[in-house]
N, C-alpha and C positions, 0 to 999 in steps of 0.2 A: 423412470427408475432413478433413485440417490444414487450420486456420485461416494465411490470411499472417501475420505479425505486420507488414508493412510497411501502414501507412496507421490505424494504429491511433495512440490520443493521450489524455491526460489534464488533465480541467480541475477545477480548484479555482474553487466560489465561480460555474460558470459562464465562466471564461475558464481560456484554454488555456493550459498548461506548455510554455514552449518549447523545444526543442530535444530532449523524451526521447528518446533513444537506444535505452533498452533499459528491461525494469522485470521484478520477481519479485514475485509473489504474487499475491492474499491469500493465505497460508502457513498458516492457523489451523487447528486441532483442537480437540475438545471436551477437557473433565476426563473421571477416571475418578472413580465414588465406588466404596468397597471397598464391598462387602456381604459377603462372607464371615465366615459364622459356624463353631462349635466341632463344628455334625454335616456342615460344605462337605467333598467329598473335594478340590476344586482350586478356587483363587481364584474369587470370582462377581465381579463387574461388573455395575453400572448404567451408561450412557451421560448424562454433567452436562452441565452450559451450554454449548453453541460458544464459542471465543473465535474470531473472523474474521484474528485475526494482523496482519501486517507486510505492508508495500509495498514495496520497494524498487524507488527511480529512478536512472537515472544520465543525465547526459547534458551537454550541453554549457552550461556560466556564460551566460548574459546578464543582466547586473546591472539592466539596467533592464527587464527583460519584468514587469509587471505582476502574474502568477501566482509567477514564483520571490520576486521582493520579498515578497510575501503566505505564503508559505513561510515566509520566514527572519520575519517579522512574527510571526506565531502561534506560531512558536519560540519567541519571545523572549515574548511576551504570554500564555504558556500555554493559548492559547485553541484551539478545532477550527474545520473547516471542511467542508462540504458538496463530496465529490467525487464526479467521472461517471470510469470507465473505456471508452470506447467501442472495441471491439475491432473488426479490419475485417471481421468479416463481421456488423457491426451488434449483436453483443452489446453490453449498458452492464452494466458493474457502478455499482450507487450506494452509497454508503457516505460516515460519518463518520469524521473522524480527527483525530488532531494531527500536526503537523513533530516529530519525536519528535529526528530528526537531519538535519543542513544543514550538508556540509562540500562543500570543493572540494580539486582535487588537479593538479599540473602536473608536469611532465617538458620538458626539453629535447627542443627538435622538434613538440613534440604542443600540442593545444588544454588550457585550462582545463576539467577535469569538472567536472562536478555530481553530488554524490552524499546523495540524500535516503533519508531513511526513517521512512514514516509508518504510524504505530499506530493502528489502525482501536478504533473504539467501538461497539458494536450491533453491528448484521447487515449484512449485504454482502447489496442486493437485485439478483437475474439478472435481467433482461428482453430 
């Protein structure tokens, strides 16, 4: 059965990101290592490290919510953070990362976006 994505939410650090709208990923894949040698009839393959990918947030600017300042903070400080993804039917993804990007975007008529993208380090753990 689909999961909603409505009531789902992300917190850095333990405190919630406000306003995400919408989010994509983890997006990550493992490497290949070549192993083919000179008696292979067709390419061989090992399966290398996972890498757990990219996040991507969008949502709406609150310049003072707590988690987005902490955001663009770790940007600038190149430092990571400990985040929970809780999805609504109680999954949690946990994972490290850095603000890899922290831009915003406006249009006549519309709200202030947010638009973040953080680069996980380690493993992404399900529970």
């Amino acid at each position: 059965m689909a999961i909603k994505s409505q009531g789902s939410f992300l917190k850095r650090a333990g405190v919630e990101v406000a306003e995400i709208s919408s989010f994509s990923g983890p997006d990550g894949e493992a490497s290949e290592i070549d192993v083919t040698h000179l008696r292979s009839t067709a390419k061989e393959y090992l399966q290398g490290l996972g890498d757990e990918g990219n996040i991507t947030l969008s949502g709406f600017l609150k310049a003072s919510d707590a988690a987005q300042v902490g955001l663009r903070t770790d940007r600038d400080a190149q430092t990571s953070s400990a985040y929970t993804l809780t999805l609504s039917d109680g999954t949690v993804l946990t994972f490290t990362a850095f603000c890899k990007q922290f831009g915003i975007s406006n249009a006549v008529d519309g709200a202030t976006i947010l638009n973040v993208t953080l680069r996980i380090t380690g493993i992404v753990t399900w529970s």
